[in-house]
VOMAR-662084 format. One record per atom (N, C-alpha, C): z, y, x; residue in one letter; atom name; residue number from 0. Coordinates in nm, 2 decimals, always signed. Atoms other than C-alpha are relative to their C-alpha. Example, Ala and Ser with C-alpha at 12.3 -4.5 7.8 and 13.67 -1.06 7.14 Angstrom:
2
+0.00  -0.12  +0.09  a  N  0 .
+0.78  -0.45  +1.23  a  CA  0 .
+0.00  +0.12  +0.09  a  C  0 .
+0.00  -0.11  -0.09  s  N  1 .
+0.71  -0.11  +1.37  s  CA  1 .
+0.08  +0.11  -0.08  s  C  1 .
This chain:
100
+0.02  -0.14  -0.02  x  N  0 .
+10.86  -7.00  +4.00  x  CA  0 .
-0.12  +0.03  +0.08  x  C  0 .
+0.09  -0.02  -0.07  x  N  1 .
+10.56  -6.84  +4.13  x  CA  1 .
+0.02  +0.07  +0.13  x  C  1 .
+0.03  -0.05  -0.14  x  N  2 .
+10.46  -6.75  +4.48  x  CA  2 .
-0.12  -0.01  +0.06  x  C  2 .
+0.15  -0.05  -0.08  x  N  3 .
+10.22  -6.57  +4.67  x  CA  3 .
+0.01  -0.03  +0.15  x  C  3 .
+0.03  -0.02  -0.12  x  N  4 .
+10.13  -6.66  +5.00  x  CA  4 .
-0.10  +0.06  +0.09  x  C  4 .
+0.06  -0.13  -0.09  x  N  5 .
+10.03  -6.41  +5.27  x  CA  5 .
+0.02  -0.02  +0.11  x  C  5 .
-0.01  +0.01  -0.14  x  N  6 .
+9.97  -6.51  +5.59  x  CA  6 .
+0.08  -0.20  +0.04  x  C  6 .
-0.07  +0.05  -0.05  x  N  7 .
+10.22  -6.74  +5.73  x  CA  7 .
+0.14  -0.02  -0.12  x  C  7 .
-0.13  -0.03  +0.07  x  N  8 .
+10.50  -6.65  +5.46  x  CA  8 .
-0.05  -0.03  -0.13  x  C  8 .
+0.03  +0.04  +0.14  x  N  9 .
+10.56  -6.75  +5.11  x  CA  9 .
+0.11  +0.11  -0.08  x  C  9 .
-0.11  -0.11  +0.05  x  N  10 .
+10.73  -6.47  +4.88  x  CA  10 .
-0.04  -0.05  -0.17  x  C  10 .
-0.02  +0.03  +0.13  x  N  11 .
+10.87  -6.52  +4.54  x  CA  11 .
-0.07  +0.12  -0.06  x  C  11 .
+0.06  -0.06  +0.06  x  N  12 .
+10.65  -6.39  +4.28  x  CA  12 .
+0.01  -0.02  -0.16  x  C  12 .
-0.06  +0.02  +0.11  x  N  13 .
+10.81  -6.45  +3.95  x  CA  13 .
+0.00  +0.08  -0.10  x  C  13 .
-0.03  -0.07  +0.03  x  N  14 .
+10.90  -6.18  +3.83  x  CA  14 .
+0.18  +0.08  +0.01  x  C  14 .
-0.12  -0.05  -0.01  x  N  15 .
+11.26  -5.99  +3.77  x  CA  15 .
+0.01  +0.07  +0.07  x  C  15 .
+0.00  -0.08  -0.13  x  N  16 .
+11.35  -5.78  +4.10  x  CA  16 .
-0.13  +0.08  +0.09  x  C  16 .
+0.08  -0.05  -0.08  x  N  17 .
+11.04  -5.82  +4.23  x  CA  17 .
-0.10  +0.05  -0.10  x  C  17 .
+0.10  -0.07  +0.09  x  N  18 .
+10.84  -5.68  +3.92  x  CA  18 .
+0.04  +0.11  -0.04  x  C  18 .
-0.08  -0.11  +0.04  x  N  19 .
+11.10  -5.42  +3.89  x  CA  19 .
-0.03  +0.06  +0.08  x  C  19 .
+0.01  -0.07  -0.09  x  N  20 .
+11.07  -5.30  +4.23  x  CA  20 .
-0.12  +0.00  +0.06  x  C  20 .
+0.10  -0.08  -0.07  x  N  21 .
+10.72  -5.29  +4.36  x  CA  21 .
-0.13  -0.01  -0.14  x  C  21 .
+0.06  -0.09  +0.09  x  N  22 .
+10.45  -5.08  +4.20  x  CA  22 .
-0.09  -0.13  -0.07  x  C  22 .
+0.05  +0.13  +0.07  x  N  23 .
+10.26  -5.26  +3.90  x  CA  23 .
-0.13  -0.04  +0.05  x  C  23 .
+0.14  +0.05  -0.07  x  N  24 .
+9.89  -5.28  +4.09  x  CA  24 .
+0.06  -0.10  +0.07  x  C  24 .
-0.01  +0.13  -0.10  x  N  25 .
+10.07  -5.47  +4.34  x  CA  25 .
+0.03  -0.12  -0.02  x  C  25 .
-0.08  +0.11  +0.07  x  N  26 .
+10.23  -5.70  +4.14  x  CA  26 .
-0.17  -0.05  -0.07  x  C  26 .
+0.18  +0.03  +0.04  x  N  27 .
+9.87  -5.75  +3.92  x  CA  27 .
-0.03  -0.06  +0.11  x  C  27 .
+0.07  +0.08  -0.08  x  N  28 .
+9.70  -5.82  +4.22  x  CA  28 .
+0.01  -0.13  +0.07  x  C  28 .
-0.06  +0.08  -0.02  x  N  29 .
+9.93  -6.04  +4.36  x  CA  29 .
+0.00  -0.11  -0.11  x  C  29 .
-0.01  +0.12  +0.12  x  N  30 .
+9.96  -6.26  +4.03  x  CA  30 .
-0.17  -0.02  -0.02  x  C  30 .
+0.16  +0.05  -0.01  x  N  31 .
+9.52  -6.23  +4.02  x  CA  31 .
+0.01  -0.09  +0.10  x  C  31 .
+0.03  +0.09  -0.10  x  N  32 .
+9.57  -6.38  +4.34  x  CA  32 .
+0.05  -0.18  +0.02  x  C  32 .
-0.05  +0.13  +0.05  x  N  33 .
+9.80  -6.68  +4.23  x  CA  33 .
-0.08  -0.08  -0.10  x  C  33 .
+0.10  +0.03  +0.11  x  N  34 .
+9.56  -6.75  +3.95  x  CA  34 .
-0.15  -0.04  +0.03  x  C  34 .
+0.12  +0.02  +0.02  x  N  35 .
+9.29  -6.73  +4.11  x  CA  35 .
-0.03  -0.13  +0.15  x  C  35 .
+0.00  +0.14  -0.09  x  N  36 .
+9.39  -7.04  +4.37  x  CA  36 .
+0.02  -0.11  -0.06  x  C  36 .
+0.00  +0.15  +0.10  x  N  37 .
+9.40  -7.26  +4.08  x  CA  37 .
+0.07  -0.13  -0.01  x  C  37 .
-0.04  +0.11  -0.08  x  N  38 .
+9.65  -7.43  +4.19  x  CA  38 .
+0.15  +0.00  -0.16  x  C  38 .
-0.06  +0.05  +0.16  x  N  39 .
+9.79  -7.50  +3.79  x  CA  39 .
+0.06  +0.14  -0.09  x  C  39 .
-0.09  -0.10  +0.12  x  N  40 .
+10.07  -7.26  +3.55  x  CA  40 .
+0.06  +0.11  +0.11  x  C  40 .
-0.06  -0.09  -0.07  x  N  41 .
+10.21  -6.98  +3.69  x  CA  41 .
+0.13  +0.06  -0.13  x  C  41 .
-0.09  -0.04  +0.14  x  N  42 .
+10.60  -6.89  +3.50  x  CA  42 .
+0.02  +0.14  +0.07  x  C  42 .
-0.05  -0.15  -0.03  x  N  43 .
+10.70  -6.54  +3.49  x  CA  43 .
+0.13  +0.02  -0.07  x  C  43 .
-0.16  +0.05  +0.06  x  N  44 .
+11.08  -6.49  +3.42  x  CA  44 .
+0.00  +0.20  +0.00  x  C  44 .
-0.05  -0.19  -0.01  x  N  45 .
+11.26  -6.10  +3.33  x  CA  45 .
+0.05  -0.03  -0.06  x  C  45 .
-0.17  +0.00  +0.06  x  N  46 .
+11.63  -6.09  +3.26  x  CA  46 .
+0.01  +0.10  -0.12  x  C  46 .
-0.02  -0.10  +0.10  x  N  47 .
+11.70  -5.92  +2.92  x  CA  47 .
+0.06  +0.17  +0.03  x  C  47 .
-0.09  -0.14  -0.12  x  N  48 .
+11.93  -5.68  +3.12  x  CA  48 .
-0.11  +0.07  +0.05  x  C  48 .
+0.15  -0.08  -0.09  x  N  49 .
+11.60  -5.54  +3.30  x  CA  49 .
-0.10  +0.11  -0.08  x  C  49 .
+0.09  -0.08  +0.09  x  N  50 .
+11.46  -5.41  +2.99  x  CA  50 .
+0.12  +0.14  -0.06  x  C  50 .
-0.08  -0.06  +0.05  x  N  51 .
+11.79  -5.17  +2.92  x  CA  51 .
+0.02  +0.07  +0.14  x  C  51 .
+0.03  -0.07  -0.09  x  N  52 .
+11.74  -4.87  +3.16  x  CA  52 .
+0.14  +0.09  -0.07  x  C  52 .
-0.12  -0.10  +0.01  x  N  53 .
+12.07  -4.69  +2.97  x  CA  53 .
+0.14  -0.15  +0.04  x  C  53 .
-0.09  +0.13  -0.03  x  N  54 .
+12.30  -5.05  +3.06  x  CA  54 .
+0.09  +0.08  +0.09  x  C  54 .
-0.13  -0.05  -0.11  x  N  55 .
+12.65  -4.92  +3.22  x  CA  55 .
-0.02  -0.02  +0.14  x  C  55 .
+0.07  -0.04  -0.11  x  N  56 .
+12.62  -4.85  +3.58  x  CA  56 .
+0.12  -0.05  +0.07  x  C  56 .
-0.18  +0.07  -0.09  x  N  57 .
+12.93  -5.07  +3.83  x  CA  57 .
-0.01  +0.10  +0.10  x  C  57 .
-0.04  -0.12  -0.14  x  N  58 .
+13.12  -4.83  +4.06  x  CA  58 .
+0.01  -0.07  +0.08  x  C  58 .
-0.03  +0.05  -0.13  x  N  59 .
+13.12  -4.92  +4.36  x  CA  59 .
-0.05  -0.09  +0.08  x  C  59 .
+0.09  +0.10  -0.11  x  N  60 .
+12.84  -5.14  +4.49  x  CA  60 .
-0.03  +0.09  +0.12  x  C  60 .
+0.06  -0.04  -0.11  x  N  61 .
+12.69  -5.12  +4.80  x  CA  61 .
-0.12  +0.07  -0.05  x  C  61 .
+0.09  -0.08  +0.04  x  N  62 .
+12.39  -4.86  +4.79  x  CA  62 .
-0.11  -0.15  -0.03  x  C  62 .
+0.10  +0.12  +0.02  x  N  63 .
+12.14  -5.21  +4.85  x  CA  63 .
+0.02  -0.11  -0.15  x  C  63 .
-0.04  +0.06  +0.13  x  N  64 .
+12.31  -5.36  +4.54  x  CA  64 .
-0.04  +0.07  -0.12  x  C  64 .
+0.06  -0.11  +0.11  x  N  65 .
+12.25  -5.07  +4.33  x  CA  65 .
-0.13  +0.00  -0.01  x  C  65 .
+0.14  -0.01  +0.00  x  N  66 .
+11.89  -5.01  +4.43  x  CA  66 .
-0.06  -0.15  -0.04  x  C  66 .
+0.09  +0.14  +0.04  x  N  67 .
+11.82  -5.43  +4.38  x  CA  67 .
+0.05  +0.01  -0.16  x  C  67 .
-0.08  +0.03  +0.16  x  N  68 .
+12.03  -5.39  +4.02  x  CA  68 .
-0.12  +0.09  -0.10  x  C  68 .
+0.06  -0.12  +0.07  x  N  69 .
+11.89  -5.06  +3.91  x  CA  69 .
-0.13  +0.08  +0.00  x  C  69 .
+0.12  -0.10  -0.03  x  N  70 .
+11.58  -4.94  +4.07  x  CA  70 .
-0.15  -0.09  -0.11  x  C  70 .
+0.14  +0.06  +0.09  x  N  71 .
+11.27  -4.96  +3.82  x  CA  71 .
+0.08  -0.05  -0.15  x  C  71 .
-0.02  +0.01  +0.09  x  N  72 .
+11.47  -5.01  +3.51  x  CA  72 .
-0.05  +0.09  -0.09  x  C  72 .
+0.07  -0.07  +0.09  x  N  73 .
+11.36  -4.73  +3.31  x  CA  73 .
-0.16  +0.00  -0.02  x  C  73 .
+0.15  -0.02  +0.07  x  N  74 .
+10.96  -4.80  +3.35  x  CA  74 .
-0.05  -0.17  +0.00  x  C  74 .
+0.06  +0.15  +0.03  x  N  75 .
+11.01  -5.26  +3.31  x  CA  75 .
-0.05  +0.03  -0.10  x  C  75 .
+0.06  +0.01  +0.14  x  N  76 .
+10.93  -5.19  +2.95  x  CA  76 .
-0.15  -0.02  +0.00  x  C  76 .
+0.17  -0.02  -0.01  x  N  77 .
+10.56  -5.03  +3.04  x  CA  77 .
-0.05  -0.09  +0.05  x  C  77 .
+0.10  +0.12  -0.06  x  N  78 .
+10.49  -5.24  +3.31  x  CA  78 .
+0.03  -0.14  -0.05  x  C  78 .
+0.02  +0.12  +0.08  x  N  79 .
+10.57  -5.54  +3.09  x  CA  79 .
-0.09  -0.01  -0.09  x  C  79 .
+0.09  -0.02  +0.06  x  N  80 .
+10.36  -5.42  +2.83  x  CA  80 .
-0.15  -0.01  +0.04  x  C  80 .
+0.15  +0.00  -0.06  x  N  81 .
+10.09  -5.37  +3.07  x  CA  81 .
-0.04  -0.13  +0.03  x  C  81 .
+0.04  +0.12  -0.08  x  N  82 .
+10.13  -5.72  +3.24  x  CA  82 .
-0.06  -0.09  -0.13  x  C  82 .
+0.03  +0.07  +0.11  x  N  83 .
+10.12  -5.86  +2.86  x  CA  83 .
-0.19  +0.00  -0.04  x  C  83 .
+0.15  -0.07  +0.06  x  N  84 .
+9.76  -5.68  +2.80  x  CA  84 .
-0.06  -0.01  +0.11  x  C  84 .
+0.14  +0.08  -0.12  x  N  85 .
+9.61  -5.79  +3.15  x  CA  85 .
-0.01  -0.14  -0.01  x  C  85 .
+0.02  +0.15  -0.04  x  N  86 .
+9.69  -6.12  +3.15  x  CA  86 .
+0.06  -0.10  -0.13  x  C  86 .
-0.01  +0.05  +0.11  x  N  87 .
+9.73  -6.41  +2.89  x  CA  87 .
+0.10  -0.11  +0.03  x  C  87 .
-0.13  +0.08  -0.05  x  N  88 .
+10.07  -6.61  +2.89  x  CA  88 .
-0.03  -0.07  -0.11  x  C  88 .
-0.03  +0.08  +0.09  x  N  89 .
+10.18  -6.88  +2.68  x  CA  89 .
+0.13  -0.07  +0.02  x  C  89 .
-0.19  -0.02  -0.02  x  N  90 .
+10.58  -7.03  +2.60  x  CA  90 .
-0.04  -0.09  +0.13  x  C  90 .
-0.04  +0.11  -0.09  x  N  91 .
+10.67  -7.30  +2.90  x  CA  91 .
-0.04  -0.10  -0.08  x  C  91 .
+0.05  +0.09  +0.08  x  N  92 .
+10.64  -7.53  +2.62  x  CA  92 .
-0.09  -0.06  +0.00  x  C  92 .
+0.11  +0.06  -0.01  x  N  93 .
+10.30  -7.56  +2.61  x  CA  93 .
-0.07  -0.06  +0.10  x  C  93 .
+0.09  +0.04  -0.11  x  N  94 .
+10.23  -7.61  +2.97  x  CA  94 .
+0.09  -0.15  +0.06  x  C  94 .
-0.04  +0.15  +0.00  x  N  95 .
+10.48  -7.88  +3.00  x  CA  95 .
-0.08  -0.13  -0.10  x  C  95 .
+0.08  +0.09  +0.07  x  N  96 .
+10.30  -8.07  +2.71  x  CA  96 .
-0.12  -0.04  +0.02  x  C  96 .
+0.13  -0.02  -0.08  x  N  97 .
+9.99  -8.02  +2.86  x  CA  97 .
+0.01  -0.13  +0.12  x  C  97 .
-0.05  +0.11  -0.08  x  N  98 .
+10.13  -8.22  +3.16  x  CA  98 .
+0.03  -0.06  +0.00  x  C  98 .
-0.09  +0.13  -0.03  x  N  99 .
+10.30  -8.51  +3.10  x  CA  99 .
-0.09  -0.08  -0.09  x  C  99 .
């Protein structure tokens, strides 16, 4: 999984939660910045579930459970589409072949 490091700290940068929940420049930048320490593949993962902004809604979580489940579902679609058209991916497949 990828990760940015900032400082002292290392934060998962993957995707899923954290591409749901913070805004898409930051996320961009953040992944320019993984890319551009050359330090090999970078995978980006997003749960099927993530793209379904009408998906049934569980009563009764904690508000923090809600907001990590639900917040940014209705605009992954766009900012997926956009991440697709900045940046140029390929399956896992190929970069394991690449390697071994």
């Amino acid at each position: 999984m990828g990760v940015l490091g900032i400082g002292r700290w290392t934060i998962p940068w993957g995707g899923g939660a954290y591409f749901r929940l913070l805004p898409y420049w930051l996320f961009r930048l953040g992944l320019r910045r993984i890319q551009n320490n050359g330090t090999g593949c970078y995978v980006f993962y997003l749960h099927p579930w993530e793209l379904d902004p009408c998906q049934p809604r569980v009563k009764g979580l904690r508000w923090n459970h809600r907001l990590r489940h639900y917040w940014g579902l209705s605009r992954t679609e766009h900012k997926l589409r956009r991440l697709l058209s900045d940046f140029t991916f390929s399956p896992i497949k190929s970069a394991l072949v690449s390697t071994s």
